[in-house]
C-alpha positions in Angstrom: -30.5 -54.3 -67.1 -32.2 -53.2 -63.8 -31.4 -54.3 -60.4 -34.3 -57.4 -58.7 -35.4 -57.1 -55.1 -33.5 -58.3 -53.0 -30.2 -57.9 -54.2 -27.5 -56.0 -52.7 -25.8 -53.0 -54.1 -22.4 -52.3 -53.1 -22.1 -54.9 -50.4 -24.6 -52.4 -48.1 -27.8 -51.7 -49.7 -30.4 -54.6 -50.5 -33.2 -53.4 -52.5 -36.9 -54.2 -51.4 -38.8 -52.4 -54.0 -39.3 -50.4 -56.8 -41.2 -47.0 -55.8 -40.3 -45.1 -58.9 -39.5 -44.6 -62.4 -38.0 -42.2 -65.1 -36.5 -41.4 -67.9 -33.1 -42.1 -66.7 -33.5 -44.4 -64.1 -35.6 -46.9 -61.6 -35.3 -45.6 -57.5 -35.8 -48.7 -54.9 -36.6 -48.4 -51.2 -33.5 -50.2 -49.9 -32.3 -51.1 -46.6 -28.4 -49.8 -45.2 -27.5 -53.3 -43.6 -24.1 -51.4 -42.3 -26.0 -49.0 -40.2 -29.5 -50.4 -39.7 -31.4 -47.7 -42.0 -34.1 -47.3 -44.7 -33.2 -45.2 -47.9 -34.1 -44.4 -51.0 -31.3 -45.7 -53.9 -31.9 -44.6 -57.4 -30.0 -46.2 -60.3 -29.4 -44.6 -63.4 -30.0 -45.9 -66.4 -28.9 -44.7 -70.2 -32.1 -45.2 -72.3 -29.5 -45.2 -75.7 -26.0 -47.5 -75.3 -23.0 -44.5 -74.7 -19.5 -45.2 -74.3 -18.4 -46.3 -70.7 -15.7 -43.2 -70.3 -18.9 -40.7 -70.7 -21.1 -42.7 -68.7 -18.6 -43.3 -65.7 -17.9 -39.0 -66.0 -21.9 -38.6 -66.2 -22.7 -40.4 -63.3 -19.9 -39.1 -61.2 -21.3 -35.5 -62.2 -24.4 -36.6 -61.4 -23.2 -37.7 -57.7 -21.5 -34.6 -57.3 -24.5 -32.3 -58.6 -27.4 -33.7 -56.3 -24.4 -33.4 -53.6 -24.2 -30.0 -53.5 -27.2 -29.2 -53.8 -27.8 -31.5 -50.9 -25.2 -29.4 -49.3 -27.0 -26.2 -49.4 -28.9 -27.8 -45.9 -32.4 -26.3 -47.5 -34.9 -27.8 -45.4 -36.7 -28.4 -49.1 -33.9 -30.2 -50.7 -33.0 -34.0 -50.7 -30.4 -35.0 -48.4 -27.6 -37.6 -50.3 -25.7 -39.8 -48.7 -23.6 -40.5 -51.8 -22.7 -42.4 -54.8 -22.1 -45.8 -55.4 -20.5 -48.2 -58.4 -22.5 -52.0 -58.7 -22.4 -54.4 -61.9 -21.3 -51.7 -63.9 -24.2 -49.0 -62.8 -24.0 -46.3 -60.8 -26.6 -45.6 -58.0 -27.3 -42.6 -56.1 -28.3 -43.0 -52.3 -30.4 -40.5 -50.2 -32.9 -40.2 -47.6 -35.7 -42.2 -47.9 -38.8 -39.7 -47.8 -42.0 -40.7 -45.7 -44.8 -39.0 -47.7 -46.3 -38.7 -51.3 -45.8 -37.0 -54.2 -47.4 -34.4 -55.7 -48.6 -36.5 -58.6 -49.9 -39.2 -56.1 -51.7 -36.3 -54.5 -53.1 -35.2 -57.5 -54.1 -38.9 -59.1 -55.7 -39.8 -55.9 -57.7 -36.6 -55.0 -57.8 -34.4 -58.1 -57.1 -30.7 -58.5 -55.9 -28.8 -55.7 -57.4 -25.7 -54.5 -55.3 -22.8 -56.0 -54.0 -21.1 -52.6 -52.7 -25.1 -52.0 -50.9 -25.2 -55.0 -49.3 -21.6 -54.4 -48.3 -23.0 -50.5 -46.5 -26.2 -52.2 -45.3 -23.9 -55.3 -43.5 -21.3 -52.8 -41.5 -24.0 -51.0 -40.3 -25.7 -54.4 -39.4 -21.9 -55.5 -37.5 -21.3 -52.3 -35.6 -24.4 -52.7 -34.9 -23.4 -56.2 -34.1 -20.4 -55.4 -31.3 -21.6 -53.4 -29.8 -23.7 -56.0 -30.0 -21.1 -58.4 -27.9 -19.1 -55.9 -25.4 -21.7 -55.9 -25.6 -22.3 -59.6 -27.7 -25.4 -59.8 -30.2 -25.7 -62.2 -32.6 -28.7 -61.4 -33.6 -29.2 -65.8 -36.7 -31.8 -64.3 -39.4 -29.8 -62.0 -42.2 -32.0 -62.6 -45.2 -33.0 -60.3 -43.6 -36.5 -59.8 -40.4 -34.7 -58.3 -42.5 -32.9 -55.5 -42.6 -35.0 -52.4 -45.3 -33.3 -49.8 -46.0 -34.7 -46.2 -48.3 -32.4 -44.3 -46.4 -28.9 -44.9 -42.9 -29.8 -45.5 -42.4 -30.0 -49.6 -39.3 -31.3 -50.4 -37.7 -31.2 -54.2 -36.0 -34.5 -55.2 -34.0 -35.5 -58.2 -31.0 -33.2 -58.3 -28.1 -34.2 -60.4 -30.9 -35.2 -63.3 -29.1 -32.0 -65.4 -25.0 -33.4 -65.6 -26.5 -36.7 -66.3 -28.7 -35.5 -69.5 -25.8 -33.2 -70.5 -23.8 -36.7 -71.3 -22.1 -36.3 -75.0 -23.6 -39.5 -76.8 -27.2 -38.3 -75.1 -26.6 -35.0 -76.9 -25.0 -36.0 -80.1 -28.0 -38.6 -81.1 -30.4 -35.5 -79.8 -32.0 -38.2 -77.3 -34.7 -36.1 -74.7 -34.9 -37.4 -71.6 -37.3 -36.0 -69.2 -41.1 -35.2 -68.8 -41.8 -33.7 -72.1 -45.0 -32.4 -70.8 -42.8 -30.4 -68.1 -40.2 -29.6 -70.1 -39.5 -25.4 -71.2 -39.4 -24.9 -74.9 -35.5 -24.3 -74.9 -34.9 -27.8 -73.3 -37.1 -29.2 -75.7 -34.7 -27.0 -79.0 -31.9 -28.5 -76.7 -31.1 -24.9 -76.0 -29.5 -22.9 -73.1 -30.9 -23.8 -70.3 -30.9 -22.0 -67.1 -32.8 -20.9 -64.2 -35.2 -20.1 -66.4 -36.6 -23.0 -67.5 -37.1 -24.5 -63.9 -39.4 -21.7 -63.5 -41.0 -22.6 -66.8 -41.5 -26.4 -65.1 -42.1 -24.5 -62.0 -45.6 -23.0 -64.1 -45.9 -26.3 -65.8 -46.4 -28.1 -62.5 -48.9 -26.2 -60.6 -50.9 -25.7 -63.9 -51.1 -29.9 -63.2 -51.6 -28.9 -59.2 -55.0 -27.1 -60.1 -55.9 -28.2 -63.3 -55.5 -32.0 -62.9 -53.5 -32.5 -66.0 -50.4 -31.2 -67.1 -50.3 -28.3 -70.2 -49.5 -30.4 -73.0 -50.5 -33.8 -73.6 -50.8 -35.6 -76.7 -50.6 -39.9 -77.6 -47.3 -40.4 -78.0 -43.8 -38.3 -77.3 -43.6 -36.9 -80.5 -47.1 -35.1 -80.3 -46.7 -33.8 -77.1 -43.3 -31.9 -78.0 -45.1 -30.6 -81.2 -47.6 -29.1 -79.0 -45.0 -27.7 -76.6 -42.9 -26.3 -79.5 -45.6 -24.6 -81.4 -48.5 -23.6 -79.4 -49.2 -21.8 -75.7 -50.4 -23.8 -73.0 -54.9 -24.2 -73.0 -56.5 -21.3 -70.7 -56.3 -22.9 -67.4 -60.2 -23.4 -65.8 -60.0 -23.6 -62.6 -56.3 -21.9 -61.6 -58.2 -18.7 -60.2 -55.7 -16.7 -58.8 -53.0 -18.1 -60.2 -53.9 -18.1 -63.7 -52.1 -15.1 -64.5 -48.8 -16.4 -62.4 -49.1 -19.4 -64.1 -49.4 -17.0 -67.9 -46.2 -15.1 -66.2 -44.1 -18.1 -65.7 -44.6 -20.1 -68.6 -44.0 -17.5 -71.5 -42.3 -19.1 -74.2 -39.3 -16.5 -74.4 -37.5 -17.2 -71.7 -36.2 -13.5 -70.6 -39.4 -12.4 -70.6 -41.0 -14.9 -67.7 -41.5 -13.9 -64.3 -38.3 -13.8 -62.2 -38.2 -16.2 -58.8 -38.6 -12.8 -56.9 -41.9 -11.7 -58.6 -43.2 -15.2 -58.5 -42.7 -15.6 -54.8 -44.4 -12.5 -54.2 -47.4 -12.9 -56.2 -47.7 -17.2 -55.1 -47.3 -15.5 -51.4 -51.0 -13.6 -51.8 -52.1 -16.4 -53.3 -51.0 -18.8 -51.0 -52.9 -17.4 -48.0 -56.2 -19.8 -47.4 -59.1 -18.3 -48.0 -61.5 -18.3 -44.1 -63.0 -21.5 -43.5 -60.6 -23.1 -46.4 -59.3 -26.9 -45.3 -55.8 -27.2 -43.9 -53.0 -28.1 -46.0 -52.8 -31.8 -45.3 -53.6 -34.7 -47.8 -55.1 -37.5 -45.4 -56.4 -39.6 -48.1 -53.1 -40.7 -50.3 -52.0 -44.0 -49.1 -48.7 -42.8 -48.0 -45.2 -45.2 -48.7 -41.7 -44.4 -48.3 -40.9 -42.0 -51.7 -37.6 -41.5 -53.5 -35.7 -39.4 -54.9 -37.8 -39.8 -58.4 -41.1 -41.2 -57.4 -42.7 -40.6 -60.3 -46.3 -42.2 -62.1 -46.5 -43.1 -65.6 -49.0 -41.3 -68.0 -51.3 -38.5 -67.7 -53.7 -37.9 -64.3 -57.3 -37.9 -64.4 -59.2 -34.7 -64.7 -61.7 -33.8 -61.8 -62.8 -30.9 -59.5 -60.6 -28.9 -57.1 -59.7 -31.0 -54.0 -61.3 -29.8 -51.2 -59.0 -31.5 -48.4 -62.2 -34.1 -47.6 -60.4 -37.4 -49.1 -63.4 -37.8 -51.7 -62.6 -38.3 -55.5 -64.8 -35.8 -57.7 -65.8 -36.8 -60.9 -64.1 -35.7 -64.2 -66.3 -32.6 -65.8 -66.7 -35.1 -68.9 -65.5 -32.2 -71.4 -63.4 -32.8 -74.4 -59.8 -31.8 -73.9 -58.7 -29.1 -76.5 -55.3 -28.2 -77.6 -55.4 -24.6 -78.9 -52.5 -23.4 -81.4 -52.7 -19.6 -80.0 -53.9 -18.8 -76.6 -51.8 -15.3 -76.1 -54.8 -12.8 -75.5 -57.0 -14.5 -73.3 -54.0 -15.7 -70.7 -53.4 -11.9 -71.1 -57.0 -11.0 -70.8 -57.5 -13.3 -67.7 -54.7 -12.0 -65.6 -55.8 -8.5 -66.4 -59.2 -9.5 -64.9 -57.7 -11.3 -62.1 -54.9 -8.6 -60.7 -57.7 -7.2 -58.9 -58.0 -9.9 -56.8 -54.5 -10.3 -56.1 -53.9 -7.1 -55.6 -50.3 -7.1 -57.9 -49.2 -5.4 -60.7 -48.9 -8.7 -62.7 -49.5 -7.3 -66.1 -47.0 -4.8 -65.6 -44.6 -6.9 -64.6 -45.3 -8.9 -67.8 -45.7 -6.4 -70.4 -42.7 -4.3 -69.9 -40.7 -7.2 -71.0 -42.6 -8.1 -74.0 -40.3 -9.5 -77.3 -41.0 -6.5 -79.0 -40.5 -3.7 -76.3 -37.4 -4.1 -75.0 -34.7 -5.0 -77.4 -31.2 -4.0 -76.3 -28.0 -4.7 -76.9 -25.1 -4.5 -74.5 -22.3 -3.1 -77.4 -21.4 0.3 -78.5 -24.8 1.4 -80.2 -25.7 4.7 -78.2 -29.2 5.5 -79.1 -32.0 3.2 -77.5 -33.6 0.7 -80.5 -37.0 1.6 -81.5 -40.2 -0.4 -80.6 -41.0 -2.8 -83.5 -44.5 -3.7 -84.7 -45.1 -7.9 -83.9 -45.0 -10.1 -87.3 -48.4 -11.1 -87.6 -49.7 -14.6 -87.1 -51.4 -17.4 -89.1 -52.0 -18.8 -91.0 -55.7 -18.8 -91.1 -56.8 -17.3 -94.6 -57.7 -13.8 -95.2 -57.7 -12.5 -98.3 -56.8 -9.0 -97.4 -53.8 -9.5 -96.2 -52.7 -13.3 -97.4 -52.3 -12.9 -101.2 -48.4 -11.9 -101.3 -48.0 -11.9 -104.7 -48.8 -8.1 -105.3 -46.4 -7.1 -102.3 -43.9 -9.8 -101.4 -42.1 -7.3 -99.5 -45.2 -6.4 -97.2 -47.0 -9.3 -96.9 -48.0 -9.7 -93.5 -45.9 -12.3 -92.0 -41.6 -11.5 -91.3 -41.0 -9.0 -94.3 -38.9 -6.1 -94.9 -40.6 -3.9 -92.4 -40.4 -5.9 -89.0 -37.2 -7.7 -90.0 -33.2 -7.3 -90.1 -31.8 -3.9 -88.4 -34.3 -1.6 -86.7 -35.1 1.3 -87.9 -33.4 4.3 -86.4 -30.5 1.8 -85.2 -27.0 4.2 -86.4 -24.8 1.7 -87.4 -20.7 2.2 -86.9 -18.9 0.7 -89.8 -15.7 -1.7 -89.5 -12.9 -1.3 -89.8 -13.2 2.3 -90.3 -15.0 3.4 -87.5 -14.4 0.1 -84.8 -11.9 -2.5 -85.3 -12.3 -5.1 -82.0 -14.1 -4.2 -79.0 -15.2 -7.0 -76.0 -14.4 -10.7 -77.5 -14.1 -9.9 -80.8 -11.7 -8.2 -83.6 -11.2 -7.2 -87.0 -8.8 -9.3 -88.9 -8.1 -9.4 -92.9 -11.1 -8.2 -93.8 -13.8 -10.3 -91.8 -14.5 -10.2 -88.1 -13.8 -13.0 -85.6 -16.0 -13.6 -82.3 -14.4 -15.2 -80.5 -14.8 -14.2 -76.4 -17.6 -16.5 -74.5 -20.7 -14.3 -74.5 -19.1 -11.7 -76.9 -22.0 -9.5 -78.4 -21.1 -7.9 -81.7 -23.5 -5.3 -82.6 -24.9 -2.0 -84.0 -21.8 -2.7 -86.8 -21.6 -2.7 -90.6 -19.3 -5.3 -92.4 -17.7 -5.7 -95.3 -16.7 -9.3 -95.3 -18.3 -12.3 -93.3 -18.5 -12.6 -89.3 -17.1 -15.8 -87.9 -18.2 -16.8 -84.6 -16.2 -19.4 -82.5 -17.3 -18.3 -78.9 -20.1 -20.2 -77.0 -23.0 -17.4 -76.1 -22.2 -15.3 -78.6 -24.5 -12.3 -80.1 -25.0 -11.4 -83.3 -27.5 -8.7 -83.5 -28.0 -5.3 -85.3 -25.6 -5.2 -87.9 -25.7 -5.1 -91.8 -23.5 -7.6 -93.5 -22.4 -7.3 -97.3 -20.9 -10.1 -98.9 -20.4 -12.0 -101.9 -17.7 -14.7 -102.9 -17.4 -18.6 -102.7 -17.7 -21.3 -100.3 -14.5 -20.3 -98.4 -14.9 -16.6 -98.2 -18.5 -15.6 -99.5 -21.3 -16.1 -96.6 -22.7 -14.1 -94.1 -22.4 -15.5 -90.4 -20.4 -18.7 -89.9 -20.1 -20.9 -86.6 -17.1 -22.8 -86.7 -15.7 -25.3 -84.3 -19.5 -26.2 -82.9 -19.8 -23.2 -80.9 -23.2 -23.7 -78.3 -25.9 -21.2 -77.7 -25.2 -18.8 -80.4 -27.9 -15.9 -80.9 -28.2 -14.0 -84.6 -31.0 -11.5 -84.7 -31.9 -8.5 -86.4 -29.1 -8.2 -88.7 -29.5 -7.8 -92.6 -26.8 -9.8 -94.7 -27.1 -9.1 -98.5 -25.0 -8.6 -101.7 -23.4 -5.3 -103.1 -24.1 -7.4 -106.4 -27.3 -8.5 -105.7 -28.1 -11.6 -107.3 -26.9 -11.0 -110.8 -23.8 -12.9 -112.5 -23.1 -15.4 -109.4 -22.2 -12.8 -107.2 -24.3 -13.1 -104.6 -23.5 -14.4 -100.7 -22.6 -17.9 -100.6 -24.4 -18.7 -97.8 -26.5 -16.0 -95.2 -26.0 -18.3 -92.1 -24.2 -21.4 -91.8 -22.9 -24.0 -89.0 -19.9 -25.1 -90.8 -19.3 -28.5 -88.8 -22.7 -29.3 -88.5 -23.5 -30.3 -84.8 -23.5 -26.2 -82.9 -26.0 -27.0 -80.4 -29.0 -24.6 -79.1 -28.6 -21.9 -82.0 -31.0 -19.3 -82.4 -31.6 -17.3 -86.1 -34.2 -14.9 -85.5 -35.8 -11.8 -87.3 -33.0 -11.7 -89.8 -33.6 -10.2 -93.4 -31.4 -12.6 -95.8 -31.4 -11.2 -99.4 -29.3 -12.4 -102.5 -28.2 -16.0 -100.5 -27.8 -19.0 -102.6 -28.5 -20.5 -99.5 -30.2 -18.8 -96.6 -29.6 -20.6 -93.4 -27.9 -23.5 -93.4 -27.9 -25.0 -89.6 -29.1 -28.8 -88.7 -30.0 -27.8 -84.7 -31.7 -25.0 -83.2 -34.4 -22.7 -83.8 -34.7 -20.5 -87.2 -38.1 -17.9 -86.3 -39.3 -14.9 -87.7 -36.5 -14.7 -90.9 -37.5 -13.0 -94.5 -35.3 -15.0 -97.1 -35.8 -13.7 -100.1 -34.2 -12.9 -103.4 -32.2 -16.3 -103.4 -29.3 -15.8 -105.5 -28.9 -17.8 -109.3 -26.5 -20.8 -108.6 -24.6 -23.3 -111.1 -27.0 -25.8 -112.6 -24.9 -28.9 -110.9 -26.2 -26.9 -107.3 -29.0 -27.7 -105.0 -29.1 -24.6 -102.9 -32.1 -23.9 -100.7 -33.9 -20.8 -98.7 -33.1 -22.8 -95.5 -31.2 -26.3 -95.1 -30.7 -29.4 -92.6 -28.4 -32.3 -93.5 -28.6 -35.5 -91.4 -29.4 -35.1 -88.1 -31.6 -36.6 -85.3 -31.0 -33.4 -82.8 -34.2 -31.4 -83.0 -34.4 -28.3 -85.5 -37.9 -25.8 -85.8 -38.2 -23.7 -88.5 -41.4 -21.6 -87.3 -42.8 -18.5 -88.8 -39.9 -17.7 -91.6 -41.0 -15.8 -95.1 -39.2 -17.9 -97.6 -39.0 -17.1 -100.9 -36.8 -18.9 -103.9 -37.4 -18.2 -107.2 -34.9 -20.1 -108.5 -36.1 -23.6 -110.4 -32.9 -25.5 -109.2 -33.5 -24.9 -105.5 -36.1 -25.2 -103.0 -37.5 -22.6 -100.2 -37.2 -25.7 -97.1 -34.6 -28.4 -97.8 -34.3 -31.3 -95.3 -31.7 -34.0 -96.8 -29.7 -37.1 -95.6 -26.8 -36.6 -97.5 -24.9 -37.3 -94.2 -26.9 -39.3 -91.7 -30.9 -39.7 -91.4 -33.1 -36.4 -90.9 -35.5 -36.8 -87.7 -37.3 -34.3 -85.6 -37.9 -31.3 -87.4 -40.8 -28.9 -87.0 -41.7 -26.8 -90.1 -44.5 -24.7 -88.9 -46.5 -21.7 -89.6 -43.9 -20.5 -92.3 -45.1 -18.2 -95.6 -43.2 -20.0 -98.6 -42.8 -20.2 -102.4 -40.3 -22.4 -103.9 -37.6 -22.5 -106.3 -37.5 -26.7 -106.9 -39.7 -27.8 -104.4 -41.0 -25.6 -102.3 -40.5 -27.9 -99.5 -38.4 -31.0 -99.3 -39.4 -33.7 -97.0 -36.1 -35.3 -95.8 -36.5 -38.5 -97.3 -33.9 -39.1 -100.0 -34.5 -41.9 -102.3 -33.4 -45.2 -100.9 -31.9 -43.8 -98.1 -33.0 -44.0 -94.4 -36.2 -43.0 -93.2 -36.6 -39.6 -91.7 -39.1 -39.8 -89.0 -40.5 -37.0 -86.7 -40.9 -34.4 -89.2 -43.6 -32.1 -88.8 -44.9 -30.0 -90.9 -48.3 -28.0 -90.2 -49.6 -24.6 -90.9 -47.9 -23.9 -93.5 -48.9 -21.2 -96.3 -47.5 -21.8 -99.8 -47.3 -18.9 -102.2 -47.7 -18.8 -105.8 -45.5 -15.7 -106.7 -43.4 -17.6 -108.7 -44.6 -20.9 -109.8 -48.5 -22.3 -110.3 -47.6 -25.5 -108.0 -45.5 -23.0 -105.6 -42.5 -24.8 -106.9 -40.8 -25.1 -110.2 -41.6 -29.1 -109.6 -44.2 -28.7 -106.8 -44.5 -27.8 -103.7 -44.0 -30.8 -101.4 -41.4 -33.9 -102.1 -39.3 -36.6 -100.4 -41.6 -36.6 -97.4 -43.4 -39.8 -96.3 -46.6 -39.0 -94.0 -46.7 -42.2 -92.7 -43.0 -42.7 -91.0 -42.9 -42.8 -87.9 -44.2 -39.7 -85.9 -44.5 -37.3 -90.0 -47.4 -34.9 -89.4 -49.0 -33.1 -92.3 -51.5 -30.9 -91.0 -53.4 -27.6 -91.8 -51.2 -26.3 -94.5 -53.1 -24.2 -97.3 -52.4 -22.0 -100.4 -51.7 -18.6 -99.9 -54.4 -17.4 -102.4 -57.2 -19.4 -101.8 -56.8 -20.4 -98.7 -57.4 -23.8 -99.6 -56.0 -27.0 -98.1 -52.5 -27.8 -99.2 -52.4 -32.2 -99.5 -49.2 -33.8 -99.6 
C-alpha cells in the first residue's frame, strides 16, 4: 500500500505530493519538519509479495548503493540524505531537485536538436563514468532518470540495481524497469555491467532526438520481443549521432562503444552548431523533481526542438518495427564519420562477433576469423531447402560452428591436467575458480562447472554413458553467468546401440541464471541443451541420439520456469519419432517467457512443443516467430507434426512469420 499526502514518514517527513512513479516505487515531494527543508522521498515498493528478511536486506542495499554513489560528490549525481523504516516500507531521502526531466522536456517540446542531446548525454556519461569507477552500475538510465535545469544534468535513481537483484524478484523472473531502456542482457537476466548503462545510455538519447524510445510495442511482453530479437529502427533525425547511437547500442555487449570513445565522439557532437539556441528549456513548466520522476507511456513524435517553446507537429508517418537493421546503422555512420571527423567505424568494426574471438587459456596460436551464420528466414530456394545438405545449409552448421578451424587442441589429462580454476579429477574436469576459462582442451569425460563467470569455449568433448556420468557440460549448484561457446561435444559411439551422450549441455538444478550456449556443434545427444534460463544462439544439434521408448528426450529442453529463456537462431535437427527438436514442458512449475525465434528445425515427435501440458497450468509469454521447419525427416516436420501443446491465445503466445523450409510457405499453428 502507498503512503497519502500528508502523512508523515518517520516522525520527520510529511509527504505533499506524488511527483513520480516506477516500477519499484512512488517518490513524493515532502517536507523535513526537523530542519525546515524540501526533499524528495522515494518509497519502494515490491510489485510481487517477497519474504520480509529479503526485502529488509534489499532495501538496506538499496540505501547503501545510492549512498555511495552519492558519495562520489559528482556534481551530476543525486545527493542522499539517507534511509528510513515507516509502516513496514522503506523510503529513500535525497535532495529535492528544482528542474525537469528529460522526458518532461521531451513530451513537452519534442525532439531535441542532436548537439543538445550529446551536451545532456556527456554529463550523464561523466557521472556514469564515475560510478563505474567505483563499481556502481546504475541497471535503469532511462529518459525519466535525467533531471536537466539549464546546463546542470543530474542522474537520479541510484540504488535501483541491489533492489532488483532481490532473491524472490529473481527466482519468479519478475523485470522491473523501463523495458524499452533496458540492454538485451538485462532483459535475458544476464550479467550486467557497465555495459548495459551505456546500452541505456544509447537508448535514451535515441528518445532525446528521435522523440520516442527504440522499441515500443502495446503491452510489456511485445516490447521485450522486440528488444530481444530485432535492432533498434534507423534513427531519422539523430544526424550526428546516429552512428554513436549504432556504437552504443550493439546487441553484444563487448563489442559496444567504451565510455572513453563515446565521450570523445558525443564531445564533437556536442559543440552547437553557429547561430544554434542555447541549451536552456524555457517552456517545461518546471516543479520540484525526484529521485525517479518518471512519465508513464510512450512520448509523442514531432520535429527537433529548436529551443523556441513551440510544440511541432508529429510527421504523421506510421511507426515501423524492423526485424534487421544491421547494414544501414552501419551504412549511416559510415556516411556520417565525415562529418564528425572520428574514426567511428573503426572503432566499431575491429570488435565485431566474428573478428575477434580470443580466449585468455593456454591455446597459443591466434583463432581464425569465422564466416557470420547467415540470417533469415526469408525464403530462398537456393540456399533454404536443407534436405540435400543438412550439414551446409546456410544457417549454424558444421562449417561456422563448434571449434574453429586451425584451433590446436591440448588433450587432458595427457597433455594439461589443471591450470587457473579448474582441474582434472577421475576422469572428468571440474571448474570451479570464479571466472575460470577452460579452453583450447580435449576431454574425455564430461566438464562440470560450479564457478560463477565461468568459460567454456574451444574444446572438443567426447562422451557417452547415463544420466550420472554421460553428458557433455554440466552446471551444478546454480552457478551465474556461465559462457559455453565453440566447443564440439559428441560420441566416440555415435548414436548407435544407446551409446551416445546423455545430455550435450545441462543445468542440473534448474535455476543457473544468465547462461549463455552459443555456436556449439552438439552431435549424438539424446538431449541437446537442457537449461530453463538464459540464452541458447547460434547451436547445430544434430544427429540426436536413439533413446528408450519410455523417454521424451528433445534437441533443446525447458522445464517449468517463469525466468526468461531465448532460443534464437539454433539448427535443430531430431530424427528420432520419440523426441522433439524444441521441447518446453511444465513437468515442474508453469513455462512462461520463452522466445523461440529464427531457428532452422526438423523434428523427431513434434518438432516443436508449445509448453502447455495437458491440464496443467497455462504457459503464457511464449513466442514463437520466424521459424523455418524442415522436412528432412518427416512430411509434417515431425513424426506427429510440427507444432503441439501451444495455445496462441494465452496470455502474451505469439505465432508469427514461421514457414516451411521448402516452399517457403507459411507455417499455421
Amino acid at each position: 500500500m502507498s503512503g497519502d499526502a500528508g502523512q508523515l514518514v518517520a516522525g520527520h517527513y510529511r509527504l505533499a505530493e506524488s511527483i513520480g512513479t516506477g516500477g519499484m516505487g512512488v517518490v513524493w515531494r515532502a517536507r523535513d519538519e526537523a530542519l525546515g527543508l524540501d526533499v524528495a522521498v522515494k518509497e519502494i515498493i515490491f510489485p510481487i509479495r517477497i519474504p520480509e528478511d529479503e526485502r529488509q536486506r534489499a532495501c538496506a542495499r538499496g540505501v547503501q548503493d545510492a549512498r555511495a554513489a552519492a558519495q562520489l560528490g559528482h556534481p551530476g549525481i543525486t545527493n542522499v540524505h539517507g534511509g528510513v523504516e515507516h509502516d513496514g516500507r522503506a523510503w529513500i531521502v535525497m535532495d529535492l531537485f528544482r528542474g525537469a526531466s528529460l522526458a518532461d522536456l521531451i513530451d513537452a517540446n519534442g525532439p531535441l536538436q542532436p548537439h543538445r542531446a550529446a551536451q545532456i548525454g556527456l554529463r550523464v556519461l561523466e557521472a556514469l563514468s564515475a560510478a563505474h569507477a567505483a563499481g556502481i552500475v546504475h541497471r535503469d538510465v532511462k529518459p525519466a532518470n535525467v533531471l536537466v535545469s539549464g546546463r546542470r544534468v543530474v542522474l537520479t535513481d541510484f540504488g535501483a540495481a541491489a533492489i532488483q537483484d532481490t532473491p524472490a524478484l529473481t527466482r519468479s523472473g519478475t523485470l522491473t524497469g523501463t523495458p524499452a531502456y533496458l540492454s538485451p542482457e538485462q532483459a535475458r537476466r544476464m550479467h550486467v555491467g557497465p555495459e548495459s548503462d551505456l546500452w541505456s545510455l544509447g537508448a535514451t538519447l535515441y528518445a532525446a532526438v528521435e522523440g520516442r524510445p527504440p522499441y515500443q510495442g502495446q503491452d510489456f511482453p511485445a516490447v521485450l520481443s522486440a528488444l530481444l530479437t530485432s535492432d533498434p529502427p534507423v534513427p531519422r533525425r539523430a544526424g550526428p549521432l546516429t552512428p554513436i547511437l549504432a556504437g552504443l547500442m550493439r546487441r553484444d555487449a563487448t563489442q559496444r562503444l567504451t565510455a572513453e570513445e563515446a565521450m570523445s565522439l558525443l564531445s564533437a557532437v556536442a559543440a552547437p552548431a553557429p547561430g544554434a539556441p542555447s541549451a536552456a528549456e524555457p517552456t517545461v513548466a518546471r516543479r520540484a523533481t525526484p529521485s525517479q520522476p518518471g512519465l508513464p507511456g510512450g512520448r509523442r513524435p514531432g520535429e527537433p526542438n529548436d529551443g523556441s517553446g513551440s510544440r511541432r507537429r508529429a510527421d504523421g508517418q506510421p511507426k515501423r518495427m524492423p526485424r534487421r537493421m544491421v547494414v544501414p546503422v552501419v551504412a549511416g555512420g559510415v556516411l556520417l564519420l565525415v562529418a564528425l571527423g572520428v574514426s567511428v567505424a573503426i572503432a566499431l568494426a575491429s570488435r565485431h562477433h566474428y573478428v575477434a574471438r580470443s580466449v585468455t587459456s593456454e591455446t597459443s596460436s591466434p583463432l581464425p576469423v569465422r564466416s557470420p551464420v547467415s540470417s533469415g528466414p526469408a525464403y530462398d530456394p537456393a540456399r533454404h531447402n536443407c534436405a540435400a545438405a543438412p550439414h551446409t545449409c546456410g544457417y549454424p552448421d558444421a562449417t561456422n560452428t563448434g571449434v574453429p578451424p586451425g584451433v590446436t587442441l591440448r588433450s587432458v589429462p595427457g597433455q594439461a591436467s589443471r591450470g587457473p580454476g579448474w582441474r582434472y579429477s577421475h576422469g572428468n574436469v571440474e571448474v570451479y575458480g570464479k571466472g575460470a576459462v577452460f579452453g583450447g582442451y580435449s576431454v574425455h569425460g564430461y566438464v562440470e562447472v560450479t564457478g560463477d563467470d565461468a568459460v567454456i569455449k574451444d574444446d572438443a568433448i567426447s562422451n557417452f554413458g547415463n544420466a550420472t556420468t554421460g553428458d557433455g557440460v554440466n552446471l551444478v549448484g546454480n552457478p551465474s553467468n556461465v559462457t559455453i561457446e565453440d566447443i564440439n561435444i559428441s560420441s566416440p559411439h555415435g548414436t548407435k546401440g544407446f551409446m551416445g551422450v546423455y545430455a550435450g549441455i545441462k543445468d542440473i538444478n534448474g535455476e543457473a541464471m544468465g547462461t549463455k550456449v552459443l555456436y556449439n556443434n552438439i552431435a549424438d545427444a539424446s538431449t541437446g541443451v537442457q537449461i530453463y534460463i538464459g540464452l541458447i544462439e547460434g547451436n547445430y544439434i544434430h544427429d540426436v541420439a536413439g533413446a528408450s521408448p519410455e523417454s521424451h528426450l528433445n534437441g533443446t529442453t525447458s522445464n517449468g520456469s517463469t525466468v526468461p529463456l531465448a532460443i534464437e537462431h539454433n539448427t535443430v535437427f531430431n530424427p528420432n519419432s520419440q523426441t522433439d527438436a524444441i521441447s518446453l514442458f511444465e513437468d515442474f512449475g508453469v513455462e512462461a517467457n520463452v522466445l523461440i525465434t529464427g531457428n532452422l528445425v526438423a523434428g523427431g515427435g513434434y518438432t516443436i512443443y508449445g509448453g502447455q501440458n495437458a491440464g496443467g497450468p497455462r504457459a503464457y509469454n511464449i513466442r514463437i516467430t520466424d521459424n523455418r521447419f524442415s522436412t528432412i525427416y518427416y512430411a509434417q516436420s515431425g513424426f506427429f507434426g510440427y507444432i503441439a501443446a501451444f495455445d496462441p491465445t494465452a496470455p502474451g503466445n505469439v505465432w508469427s512469420g514461421n514457414i516451411w523450409d521448402t516452399t517457403g510457405a507459411t507455417a499455421d499453428p
